[in-house]
C-alpha positions as CSV (number, residue, x, y, z in Angstrom):
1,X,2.2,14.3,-20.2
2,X,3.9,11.4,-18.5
3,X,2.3,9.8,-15.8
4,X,4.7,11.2,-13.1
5,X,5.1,14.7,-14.7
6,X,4.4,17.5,-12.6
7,X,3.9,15.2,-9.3
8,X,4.7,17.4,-6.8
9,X,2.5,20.5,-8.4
10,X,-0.6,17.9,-8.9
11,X,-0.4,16.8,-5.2
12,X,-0.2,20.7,-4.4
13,X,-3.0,21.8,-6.7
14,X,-5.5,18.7,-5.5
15,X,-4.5,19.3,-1.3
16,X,-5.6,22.7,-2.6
17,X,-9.0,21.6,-3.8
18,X,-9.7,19.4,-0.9
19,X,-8.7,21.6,1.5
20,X,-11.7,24.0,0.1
21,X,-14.0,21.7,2.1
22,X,-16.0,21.8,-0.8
23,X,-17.8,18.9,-2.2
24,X,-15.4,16.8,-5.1
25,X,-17.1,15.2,-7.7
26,X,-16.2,11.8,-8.6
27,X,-14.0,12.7,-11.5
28,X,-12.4,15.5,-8.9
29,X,-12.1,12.3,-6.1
30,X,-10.5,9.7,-8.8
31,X,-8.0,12.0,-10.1
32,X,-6.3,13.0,-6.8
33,X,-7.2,9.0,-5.7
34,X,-4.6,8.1,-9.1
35,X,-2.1,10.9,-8.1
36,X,-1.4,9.7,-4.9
37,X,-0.8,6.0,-6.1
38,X,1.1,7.7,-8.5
39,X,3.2,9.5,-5.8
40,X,3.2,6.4,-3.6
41,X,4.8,4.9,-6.9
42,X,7.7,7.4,-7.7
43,X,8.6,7.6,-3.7
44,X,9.4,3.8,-3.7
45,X,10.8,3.7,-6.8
46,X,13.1,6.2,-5.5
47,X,13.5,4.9,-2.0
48,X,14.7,1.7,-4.0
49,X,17.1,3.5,-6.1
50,X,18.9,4.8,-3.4
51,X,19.4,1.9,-1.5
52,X,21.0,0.5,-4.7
53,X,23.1,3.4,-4.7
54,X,24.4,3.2,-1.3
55,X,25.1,-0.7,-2.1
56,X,27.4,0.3,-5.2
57,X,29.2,2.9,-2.9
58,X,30.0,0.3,-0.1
């Protein structure tokens, strides 16, 4: 599984287990830590891409 496969269903699935109010391990804490660099990643790689898109359309 790629790094930014299934993004959106990871985010959902770990807001899910915080918002148990349980306690997360430290595994539990890394993993959604990792996914949400990971979805800080993809958002700015695709904020980028479209500005380069709307340059080429000019």
């Amino acid at each position: 599984m790629g790094r930014f496969t299934n993004l959106p269903e990871r985010l959902r699935e770990q807001a899910e287990m915080v918002s148990d109010g349980g306690i997360l391990e430290l595994g539990d804490s890394l993993a959604i830590s990792a996914t949400m660099r990971d979805a800080a990643l993809k958002i700015e790689a695709l904020e980028r891409e479209v500005r380069s898109i709307s340059r080429k359309s000019r």
